[in-house]
C-alpha positions in Angstrom: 148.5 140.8 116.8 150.1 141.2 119.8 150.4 138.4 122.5 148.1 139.8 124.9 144.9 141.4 124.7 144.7 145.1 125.6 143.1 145.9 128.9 139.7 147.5 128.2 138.1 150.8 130.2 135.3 149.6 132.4 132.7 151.2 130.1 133.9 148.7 127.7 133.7 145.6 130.2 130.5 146.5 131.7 128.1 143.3 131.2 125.0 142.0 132.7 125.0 139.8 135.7 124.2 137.1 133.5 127.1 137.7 130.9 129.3 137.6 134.1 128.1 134.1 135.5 127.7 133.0 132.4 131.8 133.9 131.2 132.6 132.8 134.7 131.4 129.1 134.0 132.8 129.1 130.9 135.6 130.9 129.7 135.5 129.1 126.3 132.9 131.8 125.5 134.9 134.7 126.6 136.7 136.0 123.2 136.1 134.3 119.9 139.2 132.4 119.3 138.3 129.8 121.5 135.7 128.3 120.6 136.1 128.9 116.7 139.7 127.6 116.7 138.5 124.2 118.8 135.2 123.8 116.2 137.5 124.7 113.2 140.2 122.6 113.9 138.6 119.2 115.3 135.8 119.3 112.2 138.9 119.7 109.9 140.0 116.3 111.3 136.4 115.0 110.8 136.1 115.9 107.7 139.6 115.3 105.6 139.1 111.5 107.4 135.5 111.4 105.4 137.2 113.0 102.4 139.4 109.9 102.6 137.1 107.4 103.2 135.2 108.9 100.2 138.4 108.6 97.9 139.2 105.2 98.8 135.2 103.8 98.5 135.2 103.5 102.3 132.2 105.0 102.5 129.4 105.5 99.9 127.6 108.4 101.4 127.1 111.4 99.6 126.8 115.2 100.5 124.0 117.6 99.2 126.1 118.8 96.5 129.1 117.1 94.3 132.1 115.5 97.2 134.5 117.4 95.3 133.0 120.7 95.8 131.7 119.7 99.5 135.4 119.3 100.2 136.4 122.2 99.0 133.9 124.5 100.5 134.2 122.6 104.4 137.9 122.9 104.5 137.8 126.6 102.7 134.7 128.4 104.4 134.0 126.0 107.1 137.7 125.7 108.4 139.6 127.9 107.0 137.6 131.1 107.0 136.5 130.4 110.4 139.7 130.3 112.0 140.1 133.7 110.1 137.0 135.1 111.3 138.2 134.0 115.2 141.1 135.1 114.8 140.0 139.2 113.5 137.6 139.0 115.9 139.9 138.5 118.7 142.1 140.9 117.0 140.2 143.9 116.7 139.8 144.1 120.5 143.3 144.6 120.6 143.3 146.9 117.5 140.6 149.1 119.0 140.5 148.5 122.7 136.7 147.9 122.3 135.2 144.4 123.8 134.8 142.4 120.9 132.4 139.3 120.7 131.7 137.2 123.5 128.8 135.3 125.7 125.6 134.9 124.1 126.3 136.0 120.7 129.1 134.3 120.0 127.2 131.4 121.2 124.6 132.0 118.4 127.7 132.6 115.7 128.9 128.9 116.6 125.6 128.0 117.0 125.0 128.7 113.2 128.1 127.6 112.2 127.1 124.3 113.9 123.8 123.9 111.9 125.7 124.7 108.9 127.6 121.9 109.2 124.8 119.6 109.5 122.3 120.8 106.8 125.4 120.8 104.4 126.7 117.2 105.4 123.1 115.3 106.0 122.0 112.2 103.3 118.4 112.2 104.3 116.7 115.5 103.1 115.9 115.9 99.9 118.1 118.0 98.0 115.8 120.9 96.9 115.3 124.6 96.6 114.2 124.6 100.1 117.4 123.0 101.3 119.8 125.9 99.1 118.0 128.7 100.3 118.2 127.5 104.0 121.7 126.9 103.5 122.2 130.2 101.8 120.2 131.9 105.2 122.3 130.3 107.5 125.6 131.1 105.5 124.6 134.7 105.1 123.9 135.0 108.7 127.1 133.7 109.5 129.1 136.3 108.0 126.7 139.2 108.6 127.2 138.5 112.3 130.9 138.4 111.7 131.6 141.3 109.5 128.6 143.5 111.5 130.3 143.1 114.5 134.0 143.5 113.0 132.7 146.5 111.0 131.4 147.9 113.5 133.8 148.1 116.3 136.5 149.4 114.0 134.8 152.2 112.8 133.4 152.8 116.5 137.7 153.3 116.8 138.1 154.5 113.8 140.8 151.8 113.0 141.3 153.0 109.3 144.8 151.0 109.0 142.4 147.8 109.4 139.4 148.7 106.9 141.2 147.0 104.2 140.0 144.0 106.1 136.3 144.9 105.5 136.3 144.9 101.6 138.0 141.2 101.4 135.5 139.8 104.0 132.7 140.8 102.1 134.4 139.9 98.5 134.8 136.1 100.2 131.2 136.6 101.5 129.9 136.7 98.1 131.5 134.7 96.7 130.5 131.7 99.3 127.0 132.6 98.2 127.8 132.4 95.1 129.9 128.9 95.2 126.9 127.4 97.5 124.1 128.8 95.0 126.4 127.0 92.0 127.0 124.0 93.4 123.6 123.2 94.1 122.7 123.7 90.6 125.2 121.1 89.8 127.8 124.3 87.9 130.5 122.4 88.7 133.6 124.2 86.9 131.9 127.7 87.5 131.7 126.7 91.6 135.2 125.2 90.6 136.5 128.4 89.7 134.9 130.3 92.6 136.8 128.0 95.2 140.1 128.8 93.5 139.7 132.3 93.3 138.3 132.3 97.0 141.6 130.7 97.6 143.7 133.4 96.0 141.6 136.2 97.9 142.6 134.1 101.4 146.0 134.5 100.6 145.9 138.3 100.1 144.6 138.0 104.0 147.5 135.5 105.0 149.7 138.3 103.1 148.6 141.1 104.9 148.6 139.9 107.8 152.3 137.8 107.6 153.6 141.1 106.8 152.3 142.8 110.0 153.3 139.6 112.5 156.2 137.2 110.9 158.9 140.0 111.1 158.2 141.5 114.7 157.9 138.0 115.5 160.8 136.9 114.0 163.2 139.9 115.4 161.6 139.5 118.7 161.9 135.7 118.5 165.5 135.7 117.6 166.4 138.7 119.9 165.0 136.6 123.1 166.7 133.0 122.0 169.9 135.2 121.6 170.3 135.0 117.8 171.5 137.4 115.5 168.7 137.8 112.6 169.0 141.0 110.4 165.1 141.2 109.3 164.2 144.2 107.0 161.0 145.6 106.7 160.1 147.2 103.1 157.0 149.4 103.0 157.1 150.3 99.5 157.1 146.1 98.7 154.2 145.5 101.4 151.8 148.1 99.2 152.6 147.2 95.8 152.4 143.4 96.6 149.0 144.1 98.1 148.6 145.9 94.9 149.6 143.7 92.7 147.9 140.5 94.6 144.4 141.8 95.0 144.8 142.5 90.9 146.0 139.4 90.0 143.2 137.6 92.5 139.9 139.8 90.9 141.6 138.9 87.1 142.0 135.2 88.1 138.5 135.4 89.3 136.9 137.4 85.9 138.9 135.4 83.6 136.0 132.8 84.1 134.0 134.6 82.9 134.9 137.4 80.8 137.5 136.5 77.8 139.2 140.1 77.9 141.0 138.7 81.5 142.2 135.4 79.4 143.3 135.8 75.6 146.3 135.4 73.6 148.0 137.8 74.7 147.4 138.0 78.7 146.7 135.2 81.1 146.3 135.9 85.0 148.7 133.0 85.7 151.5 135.5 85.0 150.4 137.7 87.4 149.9 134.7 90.2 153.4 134.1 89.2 154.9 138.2 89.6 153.1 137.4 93.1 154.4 134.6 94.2 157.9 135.6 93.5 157.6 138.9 95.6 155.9 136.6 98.0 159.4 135.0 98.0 162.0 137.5 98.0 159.9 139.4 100.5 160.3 136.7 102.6 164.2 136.3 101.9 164.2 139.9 103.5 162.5 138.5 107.3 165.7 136.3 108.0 164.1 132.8 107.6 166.9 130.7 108.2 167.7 132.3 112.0 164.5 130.7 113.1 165.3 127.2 112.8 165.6 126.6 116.2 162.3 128.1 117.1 159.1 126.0 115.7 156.3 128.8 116.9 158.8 130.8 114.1 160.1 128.4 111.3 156.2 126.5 111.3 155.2 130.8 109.8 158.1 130.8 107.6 157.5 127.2 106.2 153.6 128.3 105.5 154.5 131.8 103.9 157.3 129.9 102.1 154.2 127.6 100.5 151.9 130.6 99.2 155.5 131.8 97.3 156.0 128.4 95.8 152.0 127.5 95.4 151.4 130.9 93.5 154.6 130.3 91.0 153.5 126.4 90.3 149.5 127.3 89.8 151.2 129.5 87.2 153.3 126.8 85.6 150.2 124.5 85.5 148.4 126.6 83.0 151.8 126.1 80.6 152.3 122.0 81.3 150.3 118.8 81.6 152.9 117.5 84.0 151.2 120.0 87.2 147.9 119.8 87.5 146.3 122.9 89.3 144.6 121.4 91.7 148.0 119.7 93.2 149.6 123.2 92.8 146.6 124.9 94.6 147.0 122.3 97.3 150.8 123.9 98.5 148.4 127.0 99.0 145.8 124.8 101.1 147.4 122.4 102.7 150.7 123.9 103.3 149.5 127.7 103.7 145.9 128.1 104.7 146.6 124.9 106.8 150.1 125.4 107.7 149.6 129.4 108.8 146.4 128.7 110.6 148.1 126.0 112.9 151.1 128.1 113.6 149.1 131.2 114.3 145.9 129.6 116.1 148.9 128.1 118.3 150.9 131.3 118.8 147.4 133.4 119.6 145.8 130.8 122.1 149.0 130.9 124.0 149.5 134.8 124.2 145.7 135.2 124.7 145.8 133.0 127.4 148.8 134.3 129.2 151.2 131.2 128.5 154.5 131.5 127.3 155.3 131.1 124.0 156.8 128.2 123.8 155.6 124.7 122.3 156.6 121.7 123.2 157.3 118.5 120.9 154.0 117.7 120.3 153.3 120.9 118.7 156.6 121.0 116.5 155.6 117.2 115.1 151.9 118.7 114.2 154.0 121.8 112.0 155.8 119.5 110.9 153.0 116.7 109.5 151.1 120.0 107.9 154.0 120.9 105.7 154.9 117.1 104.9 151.5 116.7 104.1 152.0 119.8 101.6 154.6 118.5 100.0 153.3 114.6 99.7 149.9 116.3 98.2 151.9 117.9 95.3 154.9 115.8 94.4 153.2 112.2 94.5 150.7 112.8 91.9 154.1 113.8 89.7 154.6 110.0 89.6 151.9 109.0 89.4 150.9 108.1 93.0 147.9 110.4 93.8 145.7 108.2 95.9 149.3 107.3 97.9 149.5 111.9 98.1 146.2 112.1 98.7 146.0 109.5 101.8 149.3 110.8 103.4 148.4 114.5 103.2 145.1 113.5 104.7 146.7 111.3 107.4 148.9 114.1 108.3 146.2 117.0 108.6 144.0 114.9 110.4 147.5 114.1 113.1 148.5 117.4 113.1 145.1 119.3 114.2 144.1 116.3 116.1 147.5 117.0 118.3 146.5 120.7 118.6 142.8 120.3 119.8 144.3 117.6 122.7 147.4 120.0 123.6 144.8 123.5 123.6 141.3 122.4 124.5 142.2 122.2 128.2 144.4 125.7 127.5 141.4 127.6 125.7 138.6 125.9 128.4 140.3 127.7 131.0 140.9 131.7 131.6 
């Protein structure tokens, strides 16, 4: 994306007098990534606190479905993939020069998102058929109104270089039908298993999207801050590692289910690995090291750095009891979902906005907490010290996004 929205043709801008009061009084509601960035990130901070609390026996409320899978489908799809869905949706007006969402529907997007949030989390209705289909109408909405609208503006521009986009939304649509339908029916493994392979299919995004941004950024970075960084592009990589990465996600993803993705003699792990080490040495080839001095450029390194390292590790877990999965999925989570999102949601809302792109000290401390928090989340439970990982990496999320919603909410409230 670049760092400033596209001027669009005044067919494009023409709105009622209404939308125009109404984006007058409040900017917030002028292009999605403000308000879905602000919801995202201060209800990640909410909710990895109650995680916590949860883990420690704070607390002893419970969620509709299992805590463990409630965590993992709030910080997924309710944080994760919303920030993702803000952040195409701002993009494709820039992609196709076409007025994306804004005004009254994106009100009613965060509007469902909202009740989302509270018909998942509530204690007092009973936990029903009722409740799941609600939940399932609501979710469903959701992502209709973001992949209707996404779909249709870039086929309105004919934007073929971005349908690739279109497929994976809908894959992770399903599949978050699928994970709240099998949680509610108390499937635990099989929702399990969807959440994982949800996690790998986010990844392809944060691939494809890394590969468009983190080496203009970084040559563009480096070239302004005076610094000699030789970054190399390789097409032929980029396609095969898309390739390769959207094969190794859909066996990953089959293997629970059918035994000719997972036998003697082939496990998907070993592709996750093949992935994770291109993920690597494509990286090696963007200069990583000249951006040391720059945090909007080291804190998209450090995050593409963890989905190299994550993928490689969830692939060693399947050969030793000494990694457990989970941990190794968390350097993908913590350190990459959460680590790229911060870095990028930080980068856009300042080139969006028309602000330098600079950060101040604040900023760099929250990049930094995300990818201590990565590492804590993986190497304590190596010695044993889980509830210490787990209670440090949730500290330092909840520090990290906190310090982002009070340095940008008066940024994205304004034009």
């Amino acid at each position: 994306m670049t760092q400033r929205s596209i001027p669009l043709s005044a067919a494009n801008t023409t709105s009622s007098a209404g939308q125009s009061l109404l984006h007058a009084s409040a900017p917030i509601w002028d292009l999605a990534f403000r308000p879905l960035f602000l919801l995202a990130s201060g209800f990640s901070v909410i909710a990895v606190l109650l995680w916590a609390a949860l883990l420690n026996s704070v607390i002893s409320w419970k969620p509709v479905f299992s805590p463990v899978l409630w965590h993992i489908h709030e910080m997924v799809f309710g944080f994760a993939l919303t920030v993702a869905a803000g952040f195409l949706l701002t993009a494709v007006q820039t992609w196709t020069n076409l007025r994306s969402l804004h005004g009254k529907p994106l009100m009613v997007l965060a509007g469902i998102w909202l009740a989302l949030r509270v018909v998942i989390w509530q204690p007092w209705w009973p936990v029903n058929q009722t409740l799941m289909l609600l939940v399932l109408l609501l979710q469903f909405s959701w992502w209709a109104l973001v992949i209707g609208f996404f779909a249709r503006l870039l086929i309105r521009a004919r934007s073929q270089r971005n349908y690739l986009f279109l497929p994976l939304l809908s894959v992770i649509a399903c599949l978050n039908l699928l994970f709240i339908y099998l949680a509610y029916g108390n499937f635990f493994n099989e929702a399990l298993h969807i959440g994982q392979s949800v996690i790998l299919f986010f990844g392809v995004i944060v691939s494809v999207v890394a590969g468009r941004v983190i080496p203009m950024f970084t040559r563009n970075g480096c070239r302004m801050a005076g610094i000699q960084a030789e970054v190399r592009a390789n097409e032929k990589l980029d396609i095969s590692l898309l390739f390769i990465s959207l094969t190794a996600a859909f066996c990953f993803l089959f293997s629970g289910w059918l035994d000719i993705f997972r036998n003697e003699f082939f496990q998907p792990e070993w592709l996750l690995a093949l992935v994770g080490v291109l993920h690597l040495y494509r990286q090696s080839l963007w200069a990583p090291f000249s951006t040391i001095r720059i945090p909007l450029l080291w804190s998209l390194h450090g995050s593409y750095f963890f989905l190299g390292a994550g993928l490689v590790l969830v692939a060693i877990s399947q050969e030793t009891s000494l990694i457990r999965r989970g941990d190794a999925f968390h350097l993908i989570t913590v350190g990459t979902l959460g680590g790229m999102i911060l870095a990028m949601i930080s980068r856009v809302s300042l080139g969006h906005t028309g602000r330098p792109l600079m950060v101040g000290r604040l900023m760099t401390l929250a990049f930094l907490l995300i990818f201590i928090g990565a590492a804590v989340r993986f190497v304590f439970p190596l010695f044993q010290l889980s509830l210490w990982g787990w209670n440090v990496s949730a500290v330092c999320w909840a520090i990290a996004f906190a310090l982002f919603c009070y340095v940008y909410y008066p940024i994205l409230k304004q034009r």
